[in-house]
Wavefront OBJ file of the C-alpha trace (Angstrom):
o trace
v 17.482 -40.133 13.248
v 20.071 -39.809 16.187
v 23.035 -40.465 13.623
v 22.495 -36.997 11.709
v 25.181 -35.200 11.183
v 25.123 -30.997 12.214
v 24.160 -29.185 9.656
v 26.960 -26.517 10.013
v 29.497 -29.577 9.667
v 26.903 -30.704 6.386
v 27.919 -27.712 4.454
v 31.567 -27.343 6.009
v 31.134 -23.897 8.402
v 31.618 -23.228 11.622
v 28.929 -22.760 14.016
v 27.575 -19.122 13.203
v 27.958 -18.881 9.765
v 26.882 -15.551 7.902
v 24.056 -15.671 5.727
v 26.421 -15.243 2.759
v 28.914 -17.911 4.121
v 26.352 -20.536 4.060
v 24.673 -19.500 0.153
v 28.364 -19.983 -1.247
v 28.953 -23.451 0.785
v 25.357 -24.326 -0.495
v 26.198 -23.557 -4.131
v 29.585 -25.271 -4.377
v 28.409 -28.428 -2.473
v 24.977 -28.686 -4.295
v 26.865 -27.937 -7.713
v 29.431 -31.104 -6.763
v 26.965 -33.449 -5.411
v 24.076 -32.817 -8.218
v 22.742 -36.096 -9.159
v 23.096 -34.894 -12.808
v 26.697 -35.469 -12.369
v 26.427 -38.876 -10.531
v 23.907 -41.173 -12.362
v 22.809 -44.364 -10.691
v 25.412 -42.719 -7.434
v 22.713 -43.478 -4.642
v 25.282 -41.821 -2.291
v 25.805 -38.893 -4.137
v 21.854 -38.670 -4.130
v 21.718 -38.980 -0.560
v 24.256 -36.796 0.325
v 22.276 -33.810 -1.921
v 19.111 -34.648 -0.176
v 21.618 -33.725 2.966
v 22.696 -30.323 1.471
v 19.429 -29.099 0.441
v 17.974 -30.266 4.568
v 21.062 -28.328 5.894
v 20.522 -25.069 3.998
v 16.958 -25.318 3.949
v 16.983 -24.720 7.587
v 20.341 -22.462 7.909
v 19.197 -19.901 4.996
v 16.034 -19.335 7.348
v 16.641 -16.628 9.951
v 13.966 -18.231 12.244
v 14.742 -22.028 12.041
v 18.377 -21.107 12.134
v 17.507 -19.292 15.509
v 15.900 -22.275 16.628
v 18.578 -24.466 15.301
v 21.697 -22.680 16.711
v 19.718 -22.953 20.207
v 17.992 -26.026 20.694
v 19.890 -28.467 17.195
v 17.468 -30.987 15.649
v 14.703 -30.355 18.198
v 14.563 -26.418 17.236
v 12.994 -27.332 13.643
v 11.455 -30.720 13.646
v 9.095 -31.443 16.360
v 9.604 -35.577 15.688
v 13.216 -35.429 16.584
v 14.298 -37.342 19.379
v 17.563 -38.942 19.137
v 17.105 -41.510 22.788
v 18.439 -39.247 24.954
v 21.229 -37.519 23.833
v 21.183 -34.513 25.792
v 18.782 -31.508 25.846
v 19.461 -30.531 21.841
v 19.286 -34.348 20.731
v 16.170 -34.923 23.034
v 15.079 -36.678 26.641
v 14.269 -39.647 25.581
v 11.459 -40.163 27.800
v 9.421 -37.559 25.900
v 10.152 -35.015 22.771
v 11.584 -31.395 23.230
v 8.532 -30.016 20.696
v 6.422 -31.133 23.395
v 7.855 -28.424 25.640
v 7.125 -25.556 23.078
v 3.797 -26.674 22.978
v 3.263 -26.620 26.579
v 4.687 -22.925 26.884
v 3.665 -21.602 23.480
v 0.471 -23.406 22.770
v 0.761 -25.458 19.621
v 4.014 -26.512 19.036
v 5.669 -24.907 16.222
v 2.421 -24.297 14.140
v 1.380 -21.829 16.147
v -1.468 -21.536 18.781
v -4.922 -22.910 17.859
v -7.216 -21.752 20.775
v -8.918 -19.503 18.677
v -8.429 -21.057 15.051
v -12.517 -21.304 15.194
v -13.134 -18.403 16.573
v -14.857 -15.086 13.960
v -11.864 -13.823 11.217
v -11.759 -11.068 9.197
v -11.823 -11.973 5.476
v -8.954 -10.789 3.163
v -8.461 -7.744 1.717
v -8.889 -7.377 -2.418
v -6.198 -4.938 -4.156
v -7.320 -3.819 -7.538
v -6.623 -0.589 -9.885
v -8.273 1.631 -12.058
v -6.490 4.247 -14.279
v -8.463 7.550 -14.910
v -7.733 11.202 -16.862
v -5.967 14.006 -15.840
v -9.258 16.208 -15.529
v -11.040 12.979 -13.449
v -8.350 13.257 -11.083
v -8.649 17.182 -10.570
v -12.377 16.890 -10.160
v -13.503 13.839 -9.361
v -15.821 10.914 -11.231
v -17.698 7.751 -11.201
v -15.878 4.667 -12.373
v -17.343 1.239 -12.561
v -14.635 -1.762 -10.759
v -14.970 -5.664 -11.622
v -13.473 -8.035 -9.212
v -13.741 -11.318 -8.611
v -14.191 -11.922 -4.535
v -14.850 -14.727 -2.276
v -18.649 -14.456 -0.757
v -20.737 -16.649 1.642
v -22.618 -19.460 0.254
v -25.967 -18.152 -0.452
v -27.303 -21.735 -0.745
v -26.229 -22.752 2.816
v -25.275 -19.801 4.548
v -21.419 -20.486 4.871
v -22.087 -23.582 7.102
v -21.080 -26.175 4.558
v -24.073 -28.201 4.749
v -26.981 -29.403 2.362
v -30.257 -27.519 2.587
v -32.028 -29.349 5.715
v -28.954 -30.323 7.066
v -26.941 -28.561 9.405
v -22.932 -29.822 11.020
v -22.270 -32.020 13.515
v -20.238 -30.913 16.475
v -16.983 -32.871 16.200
v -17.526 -35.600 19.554
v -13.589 -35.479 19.809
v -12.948 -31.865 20.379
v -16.146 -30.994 21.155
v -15.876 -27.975 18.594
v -12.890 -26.252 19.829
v -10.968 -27.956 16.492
v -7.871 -28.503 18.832
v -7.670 -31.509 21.673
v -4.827 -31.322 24.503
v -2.471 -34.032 25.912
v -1.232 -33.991 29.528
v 2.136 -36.091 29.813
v 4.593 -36.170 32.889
v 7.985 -35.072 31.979
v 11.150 -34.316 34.061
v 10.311 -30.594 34.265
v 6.633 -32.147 35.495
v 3.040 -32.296 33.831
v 3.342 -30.499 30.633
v 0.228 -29.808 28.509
v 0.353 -30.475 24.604
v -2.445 -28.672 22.286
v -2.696 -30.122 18.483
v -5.386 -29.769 15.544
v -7.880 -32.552 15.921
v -7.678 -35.105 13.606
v -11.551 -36.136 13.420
v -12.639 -32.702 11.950
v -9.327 -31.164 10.830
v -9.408 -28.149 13.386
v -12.474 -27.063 12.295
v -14.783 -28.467 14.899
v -17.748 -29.799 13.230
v -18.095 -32.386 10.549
v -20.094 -31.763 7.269
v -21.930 -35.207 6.538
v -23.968 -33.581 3.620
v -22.275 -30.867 1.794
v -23.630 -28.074 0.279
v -23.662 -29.050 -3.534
v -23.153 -25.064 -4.689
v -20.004 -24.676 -2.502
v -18.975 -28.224 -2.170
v -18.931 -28.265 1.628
v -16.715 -24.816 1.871
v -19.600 -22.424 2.569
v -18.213 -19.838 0.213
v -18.073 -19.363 -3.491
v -15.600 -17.187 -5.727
v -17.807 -14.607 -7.875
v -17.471 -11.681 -9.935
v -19.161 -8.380 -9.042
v -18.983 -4.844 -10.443
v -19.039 -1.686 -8.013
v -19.617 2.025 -8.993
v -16.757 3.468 -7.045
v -16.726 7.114 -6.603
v -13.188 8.948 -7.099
v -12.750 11.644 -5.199
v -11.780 15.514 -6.503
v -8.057 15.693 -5.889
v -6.671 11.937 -5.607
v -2.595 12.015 -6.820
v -1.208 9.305 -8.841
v -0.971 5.988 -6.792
v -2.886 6.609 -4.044
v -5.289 4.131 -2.311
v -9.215 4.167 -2.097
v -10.504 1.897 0.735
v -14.016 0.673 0.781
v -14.902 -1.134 3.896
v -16.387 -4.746 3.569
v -15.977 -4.839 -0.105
v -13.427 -7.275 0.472
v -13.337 -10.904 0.639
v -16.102 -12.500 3.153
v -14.434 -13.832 6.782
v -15.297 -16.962 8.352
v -16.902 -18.449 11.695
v -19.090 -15.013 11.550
v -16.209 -12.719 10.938
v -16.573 -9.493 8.945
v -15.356 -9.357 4.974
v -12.497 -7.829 4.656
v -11.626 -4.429 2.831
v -11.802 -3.430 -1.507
v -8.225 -0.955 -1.779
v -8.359 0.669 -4.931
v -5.485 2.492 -6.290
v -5.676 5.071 -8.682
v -3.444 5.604 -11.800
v -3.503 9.024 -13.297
v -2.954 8.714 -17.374
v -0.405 11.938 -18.534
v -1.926 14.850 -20.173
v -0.366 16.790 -23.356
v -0.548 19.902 -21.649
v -0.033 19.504 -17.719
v 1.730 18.000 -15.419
v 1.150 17.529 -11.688
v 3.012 17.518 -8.127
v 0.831 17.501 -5.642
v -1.984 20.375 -5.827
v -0.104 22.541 -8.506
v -0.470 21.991 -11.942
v 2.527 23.079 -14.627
v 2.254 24.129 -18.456
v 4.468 25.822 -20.920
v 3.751 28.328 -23.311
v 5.076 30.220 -26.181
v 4.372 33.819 -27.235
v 5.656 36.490 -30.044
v 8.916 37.908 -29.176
v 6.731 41.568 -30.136
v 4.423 40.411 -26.953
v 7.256 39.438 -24.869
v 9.267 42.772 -25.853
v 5.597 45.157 -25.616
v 3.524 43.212 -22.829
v 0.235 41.755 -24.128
v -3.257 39.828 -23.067
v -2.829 35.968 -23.589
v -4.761 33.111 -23.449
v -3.540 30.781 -21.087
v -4.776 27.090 -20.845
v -5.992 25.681 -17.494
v -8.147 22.869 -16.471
v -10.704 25.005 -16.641
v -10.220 25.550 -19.855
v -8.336 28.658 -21.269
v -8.098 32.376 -19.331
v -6.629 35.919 -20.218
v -3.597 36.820 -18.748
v -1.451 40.132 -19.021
v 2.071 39.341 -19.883
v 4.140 42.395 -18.748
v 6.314 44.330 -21.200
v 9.784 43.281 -21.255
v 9.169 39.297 -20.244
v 11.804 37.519 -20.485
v 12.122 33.231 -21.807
v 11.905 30.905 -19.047
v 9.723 33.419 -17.111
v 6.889 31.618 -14.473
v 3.773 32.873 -13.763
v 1.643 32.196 -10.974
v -2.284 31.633 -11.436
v -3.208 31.406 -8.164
v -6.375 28.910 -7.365
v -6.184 27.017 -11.051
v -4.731 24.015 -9.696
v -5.629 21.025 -8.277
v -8.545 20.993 -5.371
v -7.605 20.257 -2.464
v -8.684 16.293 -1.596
v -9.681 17.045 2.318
v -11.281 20.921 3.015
v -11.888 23.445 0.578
v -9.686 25.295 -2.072
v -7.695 24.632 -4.656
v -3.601 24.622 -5.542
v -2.213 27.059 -8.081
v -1.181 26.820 -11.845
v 2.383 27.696 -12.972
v 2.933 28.587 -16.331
v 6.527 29.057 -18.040
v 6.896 31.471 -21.149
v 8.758 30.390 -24.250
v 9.695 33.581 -26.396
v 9.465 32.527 -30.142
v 12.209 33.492 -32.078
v 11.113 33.908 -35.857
v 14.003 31.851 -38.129
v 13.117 33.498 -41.226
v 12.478 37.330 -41.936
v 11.501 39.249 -44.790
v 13.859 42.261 -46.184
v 11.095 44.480 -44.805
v 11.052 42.464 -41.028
v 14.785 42.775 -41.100
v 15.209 46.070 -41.761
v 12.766 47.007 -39.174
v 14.234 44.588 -36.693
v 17.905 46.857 -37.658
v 16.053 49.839 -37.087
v 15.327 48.469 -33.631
v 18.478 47.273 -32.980
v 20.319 51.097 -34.553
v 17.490 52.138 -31.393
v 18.769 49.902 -29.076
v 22.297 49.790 -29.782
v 22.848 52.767 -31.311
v 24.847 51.262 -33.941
v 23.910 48.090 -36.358
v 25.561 44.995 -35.957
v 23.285 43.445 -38.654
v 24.684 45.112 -41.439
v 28.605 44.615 -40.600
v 27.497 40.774 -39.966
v 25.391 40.421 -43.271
v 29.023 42.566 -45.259
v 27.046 45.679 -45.547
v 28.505 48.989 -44.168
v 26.650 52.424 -43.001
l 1 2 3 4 5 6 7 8 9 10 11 12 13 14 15 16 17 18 19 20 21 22 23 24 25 26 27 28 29 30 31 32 33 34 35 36 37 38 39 40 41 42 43 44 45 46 47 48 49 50 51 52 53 54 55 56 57 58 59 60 61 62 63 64 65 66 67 68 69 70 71 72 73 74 75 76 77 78 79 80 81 82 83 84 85 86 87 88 89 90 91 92 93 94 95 96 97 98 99 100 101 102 103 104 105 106 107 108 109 110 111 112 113 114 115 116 117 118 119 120 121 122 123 124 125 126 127 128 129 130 131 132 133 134 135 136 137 138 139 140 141 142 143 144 145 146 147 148 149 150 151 152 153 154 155 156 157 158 159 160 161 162 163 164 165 166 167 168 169 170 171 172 173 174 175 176 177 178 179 180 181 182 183 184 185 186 187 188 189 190 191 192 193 194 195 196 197 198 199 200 201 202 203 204 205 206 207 208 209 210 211 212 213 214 215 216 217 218 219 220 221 222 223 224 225 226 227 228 229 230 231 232 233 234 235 236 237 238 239 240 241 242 243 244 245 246 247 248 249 250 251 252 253 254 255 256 257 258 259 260 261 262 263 264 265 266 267 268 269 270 271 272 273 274 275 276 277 278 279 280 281 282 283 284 285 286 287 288 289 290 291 292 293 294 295 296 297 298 299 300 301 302 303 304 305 306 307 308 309 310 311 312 313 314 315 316 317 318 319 320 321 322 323 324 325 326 327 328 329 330 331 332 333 334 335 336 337 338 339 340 341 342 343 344 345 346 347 348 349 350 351 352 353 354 355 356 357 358 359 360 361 362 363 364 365 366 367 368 369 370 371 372
């Protein structure tokens, strides 16, 4: 390995190269060296395999990081080009051996505690309800499918009878440590154990129900309440509905979110709840008493004389309630006056009469080529 080439030099950049640098180099080199375009080329092959490493690691914010600071070493543990300097290797020993002694796993991560109790996944899921089950609340029923402990074994893997081994090598920690001398002095390596796989016990009769997993996917159905008040898109959380967690960990959480279906009538933002009316020009012009509907179903209001189209009115606490504390929003309803489009000769010549009232003159009859 101590004869590859930089990857900056691979794709034809400088040292630094901008994210959107190294895509185009990627894309022009890739597009040139496809072995699509060179059949039976082993050369053009390998020199794609060599454009794909390069970017693979340079499109990466984090192994480009590691890259631009320590070369090969920075993304492949393995590296060790016989003692090239610090970013080729030491020679005597490999550079990933250092991150392992100061970060306590190499690159994979740290695995003191790989065995230790975790918390099980979380389970997203929706349910879509009516305008009216939003405003006041309901029961619905939710189907998921979740991952649950074993009930034939318990979650430990094993055979009725049976129960694990405690892996001799790592003695159940699922990670076993290396001490080697290097030239910065005795450095520590920890690593997943390769007897039990980082688990730290071996199964020598698995469960037959979960085939030595100790959980099993199944499908359950919930009544989930939905609370009075919940807006469109919001998120129900039910604790431990989720999927189970392992090593003794608790099951993780069931996040419902709610989608509100659109009513004919209403519309929502927030607590207040918005219609649209029409009423008789005669009621707008005289004031009258109106049904209005609400989600409680349909009230009297008083229109005042002389209301005018496009007018809002405010019915205070016939909105939405309030999802935390007591109370409720308000309803907003805009008035529509109703123009008739078609009069009889008696409707128009009261409606001149009205306007000879109003105007004192008619511009009806000079419109329609009749004169006073």
């Amino acid at each position: 390995m101590a004869d590859k080439r930089d990857y900056y030099e691979v794709l034809g950049l400088n040292k630094g190269a901008n994210e959107a640098d190294i895509k185009k180099a990627y894309r022009k080199l890739a597009k040139e060296n496809h072995p699509d375009l060179h059949p039976g080329d082993k050369a053009a092959e390998e020199r794609f395999k060599e454009i794909n490493e390069a970017y693979e690691v340079l499109s990466d914010a984090d192994k480009k990081a590691r890259y631009d600071q320590y070369g090969f070493a920075g993304v492949d543990p393995n590296y060790n080009a016989g003692g090239a300097g610090f970013e080729g290797g030491f020679g005597g020993f490999d550079v990933g051996d250092i991150f392992s002694s100061f970060f306590g796993g190499g690159f994979g991560g740290s695995t003191a505690n790989r065995n230790g109790p975790r918390r099980g996944e979380s389970i997203r899921v929706g349910v879509t309800v009516d305008f009216e089950d939003a405003a006041f609340g309901c029961e619905k029923k939710i189907t998921f499918s979740r991952i649950e402990t074993c009930p034939e074994c318990g979650g430990n893997g094993c055979e009725k009878g049976t129960t694990p081994e405690v892996c001799p090598n790592c003695k159940g920690t699922g990670t076993v440590r290396q001490t080697r001398q290097t030239m910065f002095g005795t450095m520590q390596t920890t690593s997943e154990c390769p007897q039990c796989g980082g688990k730290g016990k071996i199964i020598h009769q698995p469960c037959k129900n979960c085939h030595g997993t100790g959980t099993v996917r199944r499908q359950k159905t919930i009544a989930v309440n939905i609370p009075a008040g919940i807006d469109n898109n919001q998120t129900i959380s039910l604790s431990g509905e989720g999927h189970a967690g392992s090593n003794g960990g608790p099951n993780g959480d069931l996040l419902i979110t709610v989608s509100i279906r659109p009513h004919k009538t209403f519309t929502r933002e927030g607590t207040s709840v918005f219609c649209s009316m029409n009423i008789s020009v005669t009621n707008a012009i005289l004031g009258a008493e109106v049904e209005v509907p609400t989600i409680d179903g349909t009230v009297k209001y008083k229109i005042p004389e002389g209301t005018q189209s496009g007018t809002v009115f405010r019915l205070r606490g016939k909105g939405i309630p309030f999802i935390q504390g007591n109370g409720r929003g308000d309803q907003f309803v805009t008035v529509n006056v109703d123009i008739p489009k078609s009069l009889t000769k008696e409707q128009r010549e009261l409606v001149e009469k009205l306007a000879e009232s109003l105007d004192g003159k008619s511009t009806f009859k000079h419109r329609f080529g009749r004169k006073k």
